[in-house]
C-alpha positions as CSV (number, residue, x, y, z in Angstrom):
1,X,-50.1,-36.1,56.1
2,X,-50.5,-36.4,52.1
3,X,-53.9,-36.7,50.9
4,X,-54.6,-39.6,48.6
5,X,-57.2,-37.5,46.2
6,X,-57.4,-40.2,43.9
7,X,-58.5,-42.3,46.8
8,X,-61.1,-40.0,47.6
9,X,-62.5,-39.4,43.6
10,X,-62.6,-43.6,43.4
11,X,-65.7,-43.1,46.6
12,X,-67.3,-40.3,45.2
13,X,-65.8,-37.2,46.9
14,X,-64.5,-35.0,43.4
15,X,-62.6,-32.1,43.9
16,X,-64.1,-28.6,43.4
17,X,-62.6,-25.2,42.8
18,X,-62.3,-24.2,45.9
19,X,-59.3,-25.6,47.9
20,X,-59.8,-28.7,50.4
21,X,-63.9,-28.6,49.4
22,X,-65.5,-31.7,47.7
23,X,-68.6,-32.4,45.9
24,X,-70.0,-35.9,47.3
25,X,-71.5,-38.2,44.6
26,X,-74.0,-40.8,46.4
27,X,-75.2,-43.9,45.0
28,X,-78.8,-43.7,43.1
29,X,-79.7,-46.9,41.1
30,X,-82.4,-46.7,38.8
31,X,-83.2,-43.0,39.8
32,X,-84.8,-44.2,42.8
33,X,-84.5,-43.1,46.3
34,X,-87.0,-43.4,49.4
35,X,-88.4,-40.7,50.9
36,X,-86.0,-41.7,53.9
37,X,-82.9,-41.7,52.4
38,X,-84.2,-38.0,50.5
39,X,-84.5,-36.7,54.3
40,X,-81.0,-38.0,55.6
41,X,-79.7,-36.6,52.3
42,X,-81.0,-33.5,53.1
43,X,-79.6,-33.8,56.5
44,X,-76.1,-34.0,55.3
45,X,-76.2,-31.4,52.8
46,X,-77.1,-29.0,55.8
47,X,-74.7,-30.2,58.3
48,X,-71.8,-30.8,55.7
49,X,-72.3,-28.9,53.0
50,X,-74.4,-25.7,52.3
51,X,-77.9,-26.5,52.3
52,X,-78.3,-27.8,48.7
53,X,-78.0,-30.9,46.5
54,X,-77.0,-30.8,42.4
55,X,-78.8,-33.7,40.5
56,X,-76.6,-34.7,38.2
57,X,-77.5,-35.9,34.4
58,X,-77.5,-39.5,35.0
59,X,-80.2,-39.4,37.6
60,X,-77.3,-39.1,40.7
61,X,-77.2,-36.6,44.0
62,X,-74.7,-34.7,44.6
63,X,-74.0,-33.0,47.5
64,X,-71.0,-30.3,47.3
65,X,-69.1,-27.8,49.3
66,X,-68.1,-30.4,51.5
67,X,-65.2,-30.0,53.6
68,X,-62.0,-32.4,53.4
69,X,-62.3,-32.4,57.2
70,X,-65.7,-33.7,57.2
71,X,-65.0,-36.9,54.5
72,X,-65.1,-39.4,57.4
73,X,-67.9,-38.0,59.3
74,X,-70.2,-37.3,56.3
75,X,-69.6,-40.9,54.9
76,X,-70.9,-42.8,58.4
77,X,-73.5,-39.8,59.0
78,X,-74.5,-41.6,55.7
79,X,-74.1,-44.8,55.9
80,X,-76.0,-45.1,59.3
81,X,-78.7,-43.5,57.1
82,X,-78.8,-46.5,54.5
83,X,-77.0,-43.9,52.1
84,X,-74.0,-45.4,49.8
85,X,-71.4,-42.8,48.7
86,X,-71.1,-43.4,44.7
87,X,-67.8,-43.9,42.8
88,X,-65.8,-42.2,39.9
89,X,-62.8,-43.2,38.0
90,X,-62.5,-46.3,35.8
91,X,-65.1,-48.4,37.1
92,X,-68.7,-49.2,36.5
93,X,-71.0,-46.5,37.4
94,X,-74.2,-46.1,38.7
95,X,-77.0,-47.8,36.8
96,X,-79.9,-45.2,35.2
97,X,-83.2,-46.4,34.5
98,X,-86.4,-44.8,34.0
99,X,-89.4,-45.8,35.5
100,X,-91.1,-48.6,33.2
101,X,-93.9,-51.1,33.1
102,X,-94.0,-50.8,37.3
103,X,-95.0,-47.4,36.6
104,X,-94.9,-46.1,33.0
105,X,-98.1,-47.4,30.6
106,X,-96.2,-47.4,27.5
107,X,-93.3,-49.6,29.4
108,X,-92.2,-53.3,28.4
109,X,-90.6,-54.5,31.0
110,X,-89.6,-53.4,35.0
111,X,-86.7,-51.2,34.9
112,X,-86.0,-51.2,37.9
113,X,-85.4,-54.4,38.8
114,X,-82.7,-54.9,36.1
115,X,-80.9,-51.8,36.8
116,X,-80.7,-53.1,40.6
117,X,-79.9,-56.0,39.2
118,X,-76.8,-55.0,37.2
119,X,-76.3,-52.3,40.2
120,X,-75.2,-55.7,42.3
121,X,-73.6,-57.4,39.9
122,X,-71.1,-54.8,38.3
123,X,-71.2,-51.5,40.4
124,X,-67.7,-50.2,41.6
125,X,-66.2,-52.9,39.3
126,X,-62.6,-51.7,38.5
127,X,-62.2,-51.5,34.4
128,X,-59.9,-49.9,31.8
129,X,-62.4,-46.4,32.0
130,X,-65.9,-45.7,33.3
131,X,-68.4,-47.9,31.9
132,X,-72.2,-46.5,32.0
133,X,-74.9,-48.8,32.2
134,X,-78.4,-47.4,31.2
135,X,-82.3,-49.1,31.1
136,X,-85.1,-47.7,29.2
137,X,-88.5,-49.4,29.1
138,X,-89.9,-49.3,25.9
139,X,-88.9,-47.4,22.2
140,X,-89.5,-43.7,23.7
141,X,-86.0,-44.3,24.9
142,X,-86.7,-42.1,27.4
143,X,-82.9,-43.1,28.8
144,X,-81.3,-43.0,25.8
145,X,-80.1,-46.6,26.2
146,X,-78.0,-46.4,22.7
147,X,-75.8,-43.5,25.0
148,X,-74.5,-45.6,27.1
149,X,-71.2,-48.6,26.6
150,X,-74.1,-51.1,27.5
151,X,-78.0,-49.8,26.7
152,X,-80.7,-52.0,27.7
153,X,-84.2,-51.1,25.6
154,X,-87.6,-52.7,26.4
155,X,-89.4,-54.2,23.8
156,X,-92.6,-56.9,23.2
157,X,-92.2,-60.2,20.8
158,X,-95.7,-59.8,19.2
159,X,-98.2,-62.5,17.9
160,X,-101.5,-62.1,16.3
161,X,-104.2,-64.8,17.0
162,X,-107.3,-64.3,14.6
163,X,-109.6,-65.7,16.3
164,X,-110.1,-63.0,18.6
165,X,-109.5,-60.1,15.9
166,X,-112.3,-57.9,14.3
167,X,-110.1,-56.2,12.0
168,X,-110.9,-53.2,13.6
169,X,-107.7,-51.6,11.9
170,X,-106.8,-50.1,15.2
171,X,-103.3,-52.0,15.4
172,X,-102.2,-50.7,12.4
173,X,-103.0,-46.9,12.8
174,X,-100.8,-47.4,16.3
175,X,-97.9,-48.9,14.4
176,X,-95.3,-46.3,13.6
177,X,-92.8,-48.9,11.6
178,X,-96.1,-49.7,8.8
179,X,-95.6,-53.5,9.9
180,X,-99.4,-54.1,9.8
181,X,-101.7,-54.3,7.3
182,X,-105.4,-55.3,7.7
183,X,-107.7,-55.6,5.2
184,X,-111.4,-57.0,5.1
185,X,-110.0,-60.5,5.8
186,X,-107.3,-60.8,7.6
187,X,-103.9,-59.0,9.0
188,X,-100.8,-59.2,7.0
189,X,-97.7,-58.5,9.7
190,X,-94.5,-57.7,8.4
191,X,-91.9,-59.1,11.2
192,X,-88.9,-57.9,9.9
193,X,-90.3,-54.2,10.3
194,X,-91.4,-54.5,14.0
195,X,-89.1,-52.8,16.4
196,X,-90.7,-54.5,19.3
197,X,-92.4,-51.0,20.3
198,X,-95.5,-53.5,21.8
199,X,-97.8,-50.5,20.3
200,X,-100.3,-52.9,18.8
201,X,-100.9,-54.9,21.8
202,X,-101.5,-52.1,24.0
203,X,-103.7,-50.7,21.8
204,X,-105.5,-53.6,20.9
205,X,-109.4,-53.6,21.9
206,X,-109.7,-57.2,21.7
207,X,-106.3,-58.9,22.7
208,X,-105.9,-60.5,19.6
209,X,-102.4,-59.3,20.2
210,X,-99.7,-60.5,22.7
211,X,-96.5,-59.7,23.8
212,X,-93.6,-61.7,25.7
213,X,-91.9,-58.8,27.3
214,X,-88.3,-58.5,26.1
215,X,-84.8,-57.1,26.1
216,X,-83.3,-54.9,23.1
217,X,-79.6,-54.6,24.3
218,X,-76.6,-52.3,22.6
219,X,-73.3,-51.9,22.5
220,X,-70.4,-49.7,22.4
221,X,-72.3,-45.9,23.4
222,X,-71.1,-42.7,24.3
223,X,-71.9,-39.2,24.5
224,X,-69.2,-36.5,25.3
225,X,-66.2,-35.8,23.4
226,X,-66.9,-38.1,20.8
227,X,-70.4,-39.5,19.6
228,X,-72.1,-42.6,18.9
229,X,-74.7,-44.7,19.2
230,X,-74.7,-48.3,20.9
231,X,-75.2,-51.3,18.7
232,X,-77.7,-53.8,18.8
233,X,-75.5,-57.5,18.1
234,X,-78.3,-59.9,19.4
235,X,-82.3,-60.5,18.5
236,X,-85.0,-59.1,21.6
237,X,-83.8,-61.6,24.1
238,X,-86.8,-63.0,26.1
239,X,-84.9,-64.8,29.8
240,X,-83.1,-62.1,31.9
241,X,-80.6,-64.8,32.1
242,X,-79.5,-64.0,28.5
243,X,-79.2,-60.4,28.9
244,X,-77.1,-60.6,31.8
245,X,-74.8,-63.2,30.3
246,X,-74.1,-60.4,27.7
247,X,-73.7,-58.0,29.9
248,X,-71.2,-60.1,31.6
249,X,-69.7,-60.7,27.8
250,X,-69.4,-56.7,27.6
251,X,-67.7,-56.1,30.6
252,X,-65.4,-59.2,30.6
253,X,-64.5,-57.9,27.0
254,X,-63.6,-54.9,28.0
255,X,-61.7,-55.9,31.3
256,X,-59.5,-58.1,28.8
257,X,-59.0,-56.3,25.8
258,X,-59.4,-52.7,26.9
259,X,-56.8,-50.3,27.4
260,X,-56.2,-47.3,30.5
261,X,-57.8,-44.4,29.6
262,X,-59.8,-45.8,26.8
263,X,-64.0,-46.1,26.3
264,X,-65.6,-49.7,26.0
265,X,-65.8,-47.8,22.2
266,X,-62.6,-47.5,21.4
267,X,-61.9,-50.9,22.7
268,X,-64.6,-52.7,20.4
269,X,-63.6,-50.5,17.3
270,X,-59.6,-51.6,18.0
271,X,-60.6,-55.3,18.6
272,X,-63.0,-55.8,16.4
273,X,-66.9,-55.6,16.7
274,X,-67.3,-59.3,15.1
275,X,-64.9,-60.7,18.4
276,X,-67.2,-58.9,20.8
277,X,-70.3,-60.3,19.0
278,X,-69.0,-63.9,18.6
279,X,-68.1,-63.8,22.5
280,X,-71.9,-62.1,22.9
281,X,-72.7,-65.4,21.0
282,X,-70.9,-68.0,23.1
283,X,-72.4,-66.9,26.3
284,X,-75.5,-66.7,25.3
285,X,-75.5,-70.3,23.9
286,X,-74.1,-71.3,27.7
287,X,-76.8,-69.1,29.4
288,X,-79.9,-72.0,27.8
């Protein structure tokens, strides 16, 4: 009986070196994974594999060395575990996020809830190439968002209220971009320098900052055989509705006007960046 190998890369199970062997990529959104599903992991690695797991660079598990024999009987061993087997090929991939304001001090906004968000909303979905979706909570980047074909990036929409500032100075010595000044009577901010980093309102003793948590989202990233950095085509959108009517822009884009074998790059740079960024547009005005 033939084998249908690409069958078998499309749920995860890539071929290795050695003949008829397979390493299993499992599903991990966000880089998350309870301490129940670690154990049943573990499990299967001894009874299918060898006894060891490979983390893989975009926070996945991997389990390898196991046997074509074994694909059916590791995959319910699994799923009766609460485990999902990942996926390969040209679709959307798992969903990377660090660990972010749940967690994370200097974090904007809750990771982890958007990258399960976009984990239900796009994962497996069959597209022209793999399509990497990446969230990072603040400007440490910590996930590299601009890597990925659609980077999401915390980031705070800042206000100063006088009242409650003693022009302590503190918010300007914590702001990297030189967007505020404060002199003996008042603070001078420079909005068009702020990156959104949320800095000066973590740092300020007396609140007289604020932040609206917010979303910095690019376009267009890849790392591997050729470079370069996502795009930023949209202001710190504020409603998680407008980021995922975006996303949904990106990926529709690219299910339309991409090509076999060709990155969500490619695509934009053959199309035209200003069509992506007037669909961008359109939905965003239908997401109010």
């Amino acid at each position: 009986m033939a084998v249908d190998y690409q069958a078998l890369k499309n749920g995860g199970f890539m071929r290795q070196r050695q003949k008829d062997h397979f390493s299993l990529r499992l599903k991990v959104v966000g880089g998350n994974l309870t301490t129940e599903r670690l154990r049943v992991i573990s499990q299967a690695a001894d009874k299918f594999g060898v006894g060891r797991v490979h983390l893989t660079s975009r926070q996945g598990v991997e389990i390898p060395f196991v046997k074509l024999a074994d694909v059916g009987e590791i995959k319910s061993f699994l799923a009766q575990g609460g485990v999902e087997t990942g996926v390969c090929g040209a679709r959307a991939r798992t969903v990377t996020a660090c660990q972010g304001s749940e967690v994370c001090p200097s974090g904007c906004v809750d990771t982890l809830a958007l990258a399960q968000e976009f984990s239900q909303r796009y994962f497996g979905r069959e597209l022209p190439h793999k399509f990497k979706l990446g969230v990072t909570g603040c400007q440490n980047n910590c996930l590299k968002a601009e890597e990925n074909d659609l980077g999401v990036k915390g980031g705070y929409l800042v206000a100063w209220r006088v009242d409650d500032c003693s022009l302590c100075g503190v918010c300007a010595k914590a702001c990297r971009r030189g967007a505020i000044k404060v002199t003996e009577e008042t603070v001078h901010f420079a909005a068009g320098q702020c990156n959104h980093c949320g800095r000066c309102v973590k740092s300020c003793p007396t609140g007289a900052w604020s932040g609206r948590s917010g979303y910095l989202v690019s376009f267009g990233g890849t790392f591997g055989n050729n470079i370069a950095p996502g795009q930023v085509l949209t202001p710190l959108l504020t409603e998680l509705a407008a980021v995922l009517a975006a996303a949904d822009a990106a990926l529709d884009f690219f299910a339309t006007h991409g090509q076999p074998k060709e990155r969500f790059r490619g695509t934009i740079e053959r199309v035209g960046w200003e069509t992506l960024s007037r669909l961008v547009g359109e939905r965003l005005g239908s997401s109010h």
